[in-house]
PDB file of N, CA, C and O in Angstrom:
ATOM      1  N   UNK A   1       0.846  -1.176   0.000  1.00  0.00           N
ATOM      2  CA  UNK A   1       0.000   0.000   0.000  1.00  0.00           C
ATOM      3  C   UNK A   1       0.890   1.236   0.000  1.00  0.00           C
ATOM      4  O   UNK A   1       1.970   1.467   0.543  1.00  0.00           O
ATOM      5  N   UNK A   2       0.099   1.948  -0.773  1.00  0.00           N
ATOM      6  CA  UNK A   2       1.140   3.298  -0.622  1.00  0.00           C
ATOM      7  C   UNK A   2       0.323   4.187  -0.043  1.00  0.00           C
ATOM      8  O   UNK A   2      -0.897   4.197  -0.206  1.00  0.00           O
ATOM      9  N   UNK A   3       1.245   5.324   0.976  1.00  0.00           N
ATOM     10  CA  UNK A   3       0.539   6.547   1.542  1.00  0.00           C
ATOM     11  C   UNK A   3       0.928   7.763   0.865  1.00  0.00           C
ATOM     12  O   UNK A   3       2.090   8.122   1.055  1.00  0.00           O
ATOM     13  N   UNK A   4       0.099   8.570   0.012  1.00  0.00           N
ATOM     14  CA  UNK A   4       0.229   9.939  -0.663  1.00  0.00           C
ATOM     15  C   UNK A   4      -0.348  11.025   0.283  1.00  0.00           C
ATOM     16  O   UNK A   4      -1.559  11.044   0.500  1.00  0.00           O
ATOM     17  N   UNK A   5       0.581  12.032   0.915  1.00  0.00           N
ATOM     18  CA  UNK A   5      -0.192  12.978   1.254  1.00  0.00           C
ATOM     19  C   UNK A   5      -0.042  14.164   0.855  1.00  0.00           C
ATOM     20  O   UNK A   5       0.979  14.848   0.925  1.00  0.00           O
ATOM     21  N   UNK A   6      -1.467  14.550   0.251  1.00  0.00           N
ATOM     22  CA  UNK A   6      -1.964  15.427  -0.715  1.00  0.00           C
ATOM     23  C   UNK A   6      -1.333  16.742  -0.306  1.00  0.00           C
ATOM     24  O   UNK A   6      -1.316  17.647  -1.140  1.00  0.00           O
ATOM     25  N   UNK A   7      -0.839  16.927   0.839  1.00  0.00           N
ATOM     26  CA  UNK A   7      -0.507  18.389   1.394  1.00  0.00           C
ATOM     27  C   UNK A   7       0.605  18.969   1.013  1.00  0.00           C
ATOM     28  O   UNK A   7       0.849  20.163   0.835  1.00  0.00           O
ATOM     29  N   UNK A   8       1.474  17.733   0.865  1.00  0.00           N
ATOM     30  CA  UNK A   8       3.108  17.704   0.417  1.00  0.00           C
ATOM     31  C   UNK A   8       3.123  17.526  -1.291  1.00  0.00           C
ATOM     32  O   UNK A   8       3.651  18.026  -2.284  1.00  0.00           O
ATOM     33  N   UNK A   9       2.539  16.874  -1.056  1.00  0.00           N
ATOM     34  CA  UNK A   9       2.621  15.739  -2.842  1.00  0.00           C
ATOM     35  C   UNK A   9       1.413  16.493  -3.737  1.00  0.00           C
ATOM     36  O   UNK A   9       0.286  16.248  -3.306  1.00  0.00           O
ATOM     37  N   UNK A  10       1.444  16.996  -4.413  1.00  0.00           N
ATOM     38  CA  UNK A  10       0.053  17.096  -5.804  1.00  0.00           C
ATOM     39  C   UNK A  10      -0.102  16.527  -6.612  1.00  0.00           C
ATOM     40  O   UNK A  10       0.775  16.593  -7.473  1.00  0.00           O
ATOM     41  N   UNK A  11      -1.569  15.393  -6.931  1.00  0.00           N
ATOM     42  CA  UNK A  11      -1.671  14.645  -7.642  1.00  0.00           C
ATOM     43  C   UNK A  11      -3.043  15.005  -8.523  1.00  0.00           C
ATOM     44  O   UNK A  11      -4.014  15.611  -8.069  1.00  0.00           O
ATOM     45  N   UNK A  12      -2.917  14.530  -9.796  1.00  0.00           N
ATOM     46  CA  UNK A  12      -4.030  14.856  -9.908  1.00  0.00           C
ATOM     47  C   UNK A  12      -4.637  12.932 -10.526  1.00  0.00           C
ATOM     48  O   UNK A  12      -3.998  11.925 -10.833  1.00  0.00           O
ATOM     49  N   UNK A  13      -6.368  13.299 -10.439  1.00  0.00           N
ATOM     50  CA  UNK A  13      -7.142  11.642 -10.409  1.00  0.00           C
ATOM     51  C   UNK A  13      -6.231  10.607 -11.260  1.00  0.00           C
ATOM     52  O   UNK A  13      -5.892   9.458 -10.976  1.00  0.00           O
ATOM     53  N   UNK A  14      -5.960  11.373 -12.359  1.00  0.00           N
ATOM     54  CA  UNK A  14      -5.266  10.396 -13.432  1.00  0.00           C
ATOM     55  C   UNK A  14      -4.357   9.624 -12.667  1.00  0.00           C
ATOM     56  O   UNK A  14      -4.397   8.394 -12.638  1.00  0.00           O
ATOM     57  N   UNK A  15      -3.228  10.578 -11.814  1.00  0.00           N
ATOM     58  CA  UNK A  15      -2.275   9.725 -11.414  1.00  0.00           C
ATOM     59  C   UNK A  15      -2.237   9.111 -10.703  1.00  0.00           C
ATOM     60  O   UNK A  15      -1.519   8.111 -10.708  1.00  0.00           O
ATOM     61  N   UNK A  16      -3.144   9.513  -9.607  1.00  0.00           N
ATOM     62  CA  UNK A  16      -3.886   8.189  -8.396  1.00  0.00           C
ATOM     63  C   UNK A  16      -4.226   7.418  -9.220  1.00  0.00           C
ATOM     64  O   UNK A  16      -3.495   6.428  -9.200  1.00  0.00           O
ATOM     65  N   UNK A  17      -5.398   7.346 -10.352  1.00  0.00           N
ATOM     66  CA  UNK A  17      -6.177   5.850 -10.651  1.00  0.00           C
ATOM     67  C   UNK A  17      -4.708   5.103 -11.109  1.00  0.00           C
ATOM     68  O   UNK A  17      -4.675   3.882 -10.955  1.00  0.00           O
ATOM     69  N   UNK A  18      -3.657   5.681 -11.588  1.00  0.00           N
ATOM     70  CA  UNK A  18      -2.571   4.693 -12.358  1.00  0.00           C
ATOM     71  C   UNK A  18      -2.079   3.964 -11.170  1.00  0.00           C
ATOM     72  O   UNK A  18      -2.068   2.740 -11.035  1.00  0.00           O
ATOM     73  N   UNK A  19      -1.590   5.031 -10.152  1.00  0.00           N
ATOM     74  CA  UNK A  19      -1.392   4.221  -8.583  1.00  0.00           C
ATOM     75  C   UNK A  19      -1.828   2.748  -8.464  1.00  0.00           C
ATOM     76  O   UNK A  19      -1.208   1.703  -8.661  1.00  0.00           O
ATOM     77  N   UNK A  20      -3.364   3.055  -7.998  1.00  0.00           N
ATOM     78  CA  UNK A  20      -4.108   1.859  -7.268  1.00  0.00           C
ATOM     79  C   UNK A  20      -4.275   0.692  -8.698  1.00  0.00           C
ATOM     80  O   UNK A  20      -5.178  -0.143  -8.635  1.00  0.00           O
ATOM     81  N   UNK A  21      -3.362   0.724  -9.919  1.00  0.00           N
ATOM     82  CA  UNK A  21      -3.314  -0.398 -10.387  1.00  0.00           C
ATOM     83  C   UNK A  21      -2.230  -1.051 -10.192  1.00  0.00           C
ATOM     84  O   UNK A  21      -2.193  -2.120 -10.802  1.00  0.00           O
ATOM     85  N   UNK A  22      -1.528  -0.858  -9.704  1.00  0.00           N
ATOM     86  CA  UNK A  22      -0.160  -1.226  -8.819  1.00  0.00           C
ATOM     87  C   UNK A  22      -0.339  -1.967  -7.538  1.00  0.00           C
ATOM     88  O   UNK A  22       0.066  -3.116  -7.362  1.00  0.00           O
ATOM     89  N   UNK A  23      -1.224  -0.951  -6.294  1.00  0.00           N
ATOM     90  CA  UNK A  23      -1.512  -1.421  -5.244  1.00  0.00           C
ATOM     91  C   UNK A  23      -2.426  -0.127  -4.740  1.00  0.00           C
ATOM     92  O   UNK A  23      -2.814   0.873  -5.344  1.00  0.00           O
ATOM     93  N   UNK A  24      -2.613  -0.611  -3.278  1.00  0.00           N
ATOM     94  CA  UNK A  24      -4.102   0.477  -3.054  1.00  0.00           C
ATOM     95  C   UNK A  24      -3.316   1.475  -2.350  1.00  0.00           C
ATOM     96  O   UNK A  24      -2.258   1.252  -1.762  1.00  0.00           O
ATOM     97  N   UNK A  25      -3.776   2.336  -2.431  1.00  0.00           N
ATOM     98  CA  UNK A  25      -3.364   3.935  -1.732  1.00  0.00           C
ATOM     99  C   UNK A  25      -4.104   4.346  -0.872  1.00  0.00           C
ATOM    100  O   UNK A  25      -5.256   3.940  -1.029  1.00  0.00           O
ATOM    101  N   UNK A  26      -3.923   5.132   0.187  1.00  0.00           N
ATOM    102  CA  UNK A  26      -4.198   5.577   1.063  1.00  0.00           C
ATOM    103  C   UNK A  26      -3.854   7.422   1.088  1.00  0.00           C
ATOM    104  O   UNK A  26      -2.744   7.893   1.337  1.00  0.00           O
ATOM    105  N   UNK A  27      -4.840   8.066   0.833  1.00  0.00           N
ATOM    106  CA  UNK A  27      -4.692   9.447   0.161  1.00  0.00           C
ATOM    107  C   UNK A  27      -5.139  10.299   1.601  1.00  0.00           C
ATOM    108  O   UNK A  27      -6.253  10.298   2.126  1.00  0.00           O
ATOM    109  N   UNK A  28      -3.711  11.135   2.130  1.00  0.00           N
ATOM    110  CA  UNK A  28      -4.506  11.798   3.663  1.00  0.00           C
ATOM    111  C   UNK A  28      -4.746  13.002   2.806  1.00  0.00           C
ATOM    112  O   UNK A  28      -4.336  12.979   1.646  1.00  0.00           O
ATOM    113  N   UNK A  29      -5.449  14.175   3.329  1.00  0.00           N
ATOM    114  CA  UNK A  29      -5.968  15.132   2.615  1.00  0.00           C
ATOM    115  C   UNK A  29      -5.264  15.973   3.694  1.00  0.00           C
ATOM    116  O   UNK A  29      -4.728  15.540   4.714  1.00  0.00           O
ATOM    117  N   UNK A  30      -5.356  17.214   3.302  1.00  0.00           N
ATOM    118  CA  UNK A  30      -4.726  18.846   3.568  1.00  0.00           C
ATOM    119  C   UNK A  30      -5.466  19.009   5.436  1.00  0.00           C
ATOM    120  O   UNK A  30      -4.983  19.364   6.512  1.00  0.00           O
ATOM    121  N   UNK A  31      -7.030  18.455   4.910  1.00  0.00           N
ATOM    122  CA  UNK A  31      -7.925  18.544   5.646  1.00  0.00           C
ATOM    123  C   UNK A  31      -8.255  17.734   6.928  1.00  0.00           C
ATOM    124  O   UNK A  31      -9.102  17.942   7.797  1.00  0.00           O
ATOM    125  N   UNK A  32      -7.220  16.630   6.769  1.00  0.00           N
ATOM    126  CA  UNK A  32      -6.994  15.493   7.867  1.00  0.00           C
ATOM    127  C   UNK A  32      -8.047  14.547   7.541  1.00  0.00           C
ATOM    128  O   UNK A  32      -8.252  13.619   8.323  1.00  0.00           O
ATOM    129  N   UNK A  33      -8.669  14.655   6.593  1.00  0.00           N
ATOM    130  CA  UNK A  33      -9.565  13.174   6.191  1.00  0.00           C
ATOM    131  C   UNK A  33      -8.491  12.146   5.463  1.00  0.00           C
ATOM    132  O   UNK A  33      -7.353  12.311   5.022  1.00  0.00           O
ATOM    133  N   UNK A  34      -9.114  11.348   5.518  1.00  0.00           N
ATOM    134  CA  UNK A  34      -8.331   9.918   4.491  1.00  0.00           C
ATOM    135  C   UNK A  34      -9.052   9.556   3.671  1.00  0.00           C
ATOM    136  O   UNK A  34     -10.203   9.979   3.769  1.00  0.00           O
ATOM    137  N   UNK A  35      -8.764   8.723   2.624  1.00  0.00           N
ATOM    138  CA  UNK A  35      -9.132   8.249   1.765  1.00  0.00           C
ATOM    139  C   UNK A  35      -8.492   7.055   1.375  1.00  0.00           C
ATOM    140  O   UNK A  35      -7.298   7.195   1.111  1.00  0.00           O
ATOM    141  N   UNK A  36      -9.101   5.566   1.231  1.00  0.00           N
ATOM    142  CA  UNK A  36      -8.442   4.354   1.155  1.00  0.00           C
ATOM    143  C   UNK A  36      -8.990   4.212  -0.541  1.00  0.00           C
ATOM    144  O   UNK A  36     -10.213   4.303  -0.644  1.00  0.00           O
ATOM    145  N   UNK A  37      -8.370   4.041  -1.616  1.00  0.00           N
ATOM    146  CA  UNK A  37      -8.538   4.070  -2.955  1.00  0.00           C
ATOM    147  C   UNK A  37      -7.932   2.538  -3.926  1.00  0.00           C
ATOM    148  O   UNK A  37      -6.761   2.539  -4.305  1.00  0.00           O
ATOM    149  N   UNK A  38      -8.773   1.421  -4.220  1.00  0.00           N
ATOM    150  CA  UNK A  38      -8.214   0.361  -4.251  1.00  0.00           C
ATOM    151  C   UNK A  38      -9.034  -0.072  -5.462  1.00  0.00           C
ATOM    152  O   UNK A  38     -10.230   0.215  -5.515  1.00  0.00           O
ATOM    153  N   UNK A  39      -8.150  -1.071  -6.890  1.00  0.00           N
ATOM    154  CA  UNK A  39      -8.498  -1.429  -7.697  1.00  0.00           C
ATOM    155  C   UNK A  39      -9.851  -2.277  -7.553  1.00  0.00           C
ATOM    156  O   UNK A  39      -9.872  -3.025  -6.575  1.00  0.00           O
ATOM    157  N   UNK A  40     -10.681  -2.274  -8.158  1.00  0.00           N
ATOM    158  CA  UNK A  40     -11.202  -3.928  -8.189  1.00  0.00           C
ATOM    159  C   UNK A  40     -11.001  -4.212  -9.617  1.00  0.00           C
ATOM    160  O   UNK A  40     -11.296  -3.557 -10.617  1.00  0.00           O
ATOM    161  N   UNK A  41     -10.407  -5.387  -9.459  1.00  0.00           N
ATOM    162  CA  UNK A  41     -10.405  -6.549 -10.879  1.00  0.00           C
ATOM    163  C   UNK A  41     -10.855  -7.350 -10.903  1.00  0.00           C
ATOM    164  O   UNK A  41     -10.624  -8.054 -11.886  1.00  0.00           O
ATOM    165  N   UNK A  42     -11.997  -7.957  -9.688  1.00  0.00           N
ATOM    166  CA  UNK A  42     -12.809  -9.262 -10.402  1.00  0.00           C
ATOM    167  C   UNK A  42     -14.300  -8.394 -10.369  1.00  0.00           C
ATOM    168  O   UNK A  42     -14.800  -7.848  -9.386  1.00  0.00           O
ATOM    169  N   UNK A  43     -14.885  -8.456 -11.891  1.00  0.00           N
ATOM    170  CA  UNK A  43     -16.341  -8.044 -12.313  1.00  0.00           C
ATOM    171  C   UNK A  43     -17.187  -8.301 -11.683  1.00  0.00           C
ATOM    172  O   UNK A  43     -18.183  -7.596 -11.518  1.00  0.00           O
ATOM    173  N   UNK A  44     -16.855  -9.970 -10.919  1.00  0.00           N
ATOM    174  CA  UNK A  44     -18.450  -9.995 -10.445  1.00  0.00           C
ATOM    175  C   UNK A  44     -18.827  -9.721  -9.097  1.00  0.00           C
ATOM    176  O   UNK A  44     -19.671 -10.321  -8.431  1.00  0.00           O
ATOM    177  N   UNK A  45     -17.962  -8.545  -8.692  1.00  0.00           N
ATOM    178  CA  UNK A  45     -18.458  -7.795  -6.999  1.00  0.00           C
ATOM    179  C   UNK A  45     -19.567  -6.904  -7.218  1.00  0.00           C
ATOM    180  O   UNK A  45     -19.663  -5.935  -7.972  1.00  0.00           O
ATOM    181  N   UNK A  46     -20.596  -7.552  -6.205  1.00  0.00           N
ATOM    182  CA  UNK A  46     -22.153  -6.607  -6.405  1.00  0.00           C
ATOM    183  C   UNK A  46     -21.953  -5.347  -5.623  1.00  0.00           C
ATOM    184  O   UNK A  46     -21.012  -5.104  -4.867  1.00  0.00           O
ATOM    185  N   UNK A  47     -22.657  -4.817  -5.822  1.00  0.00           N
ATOM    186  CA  UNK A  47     -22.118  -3.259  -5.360  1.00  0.00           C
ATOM    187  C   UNK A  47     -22.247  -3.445  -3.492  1.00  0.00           C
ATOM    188  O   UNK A  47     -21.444  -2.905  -2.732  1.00  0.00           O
ATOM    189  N   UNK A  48     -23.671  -4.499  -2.919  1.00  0.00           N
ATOM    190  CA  UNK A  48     -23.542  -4.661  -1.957  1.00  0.00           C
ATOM    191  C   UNK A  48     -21.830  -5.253  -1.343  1.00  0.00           C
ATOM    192  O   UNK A  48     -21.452  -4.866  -0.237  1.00  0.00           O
ATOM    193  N   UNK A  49     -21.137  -5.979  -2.002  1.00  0.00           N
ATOM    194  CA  UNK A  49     -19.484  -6.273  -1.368  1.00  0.00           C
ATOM    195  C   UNK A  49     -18.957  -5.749  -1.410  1.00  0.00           C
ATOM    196  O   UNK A  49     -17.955  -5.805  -0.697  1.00  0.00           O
ATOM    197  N   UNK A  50     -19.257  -4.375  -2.645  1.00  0.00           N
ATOM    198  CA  UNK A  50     -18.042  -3.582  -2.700  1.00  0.00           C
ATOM    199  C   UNK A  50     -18.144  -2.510  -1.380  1.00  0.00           C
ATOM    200  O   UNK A  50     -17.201  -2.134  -0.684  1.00  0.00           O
ATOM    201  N   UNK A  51     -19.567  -2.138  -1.250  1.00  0.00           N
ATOM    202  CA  UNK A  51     -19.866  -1.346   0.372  1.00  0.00           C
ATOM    203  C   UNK A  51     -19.564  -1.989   1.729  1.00  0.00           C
ATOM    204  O   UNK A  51     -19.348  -1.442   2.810  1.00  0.00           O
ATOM    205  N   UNK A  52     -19.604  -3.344   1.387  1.00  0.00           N
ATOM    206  CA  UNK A  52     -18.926  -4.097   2.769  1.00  0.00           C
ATOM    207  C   UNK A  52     -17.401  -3.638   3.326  1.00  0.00           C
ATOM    208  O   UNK A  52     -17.005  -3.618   4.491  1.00  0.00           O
ATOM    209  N   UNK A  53     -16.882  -3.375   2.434  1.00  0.00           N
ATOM    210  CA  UNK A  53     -15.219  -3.607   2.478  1.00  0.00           C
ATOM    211  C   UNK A  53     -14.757  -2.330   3.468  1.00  0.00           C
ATOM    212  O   UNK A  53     -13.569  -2.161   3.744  1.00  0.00           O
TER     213      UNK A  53
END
């Protein structure tokens, strides 16, 4: 997992989504929120598993 924080580092979506095809990221914000940002590659997750996680 990688940790990007947005305060130091400027990214923009493009280069996160290229990220989390690598591995999942963990994006802290300026604002002290987080953000956990992670591929899915198998199709058949119903949206109910993908809200489980």
């Amino acid at each position: 997992m990688k940790t990007v924080n947005l305060e130091k580092e400027k990214m923009d979506l493009k280069e996160v989504i290229n990220l989390t095809r690598k591995e999942p990221v963990l994006l802290l914000m300026p604002d002290g929120g987080e953000f956990f940002i992670s591929g899915l590659f198998r199709f058949s997750f119903t949206s109910s598993q993908v809200h489980s996680y």
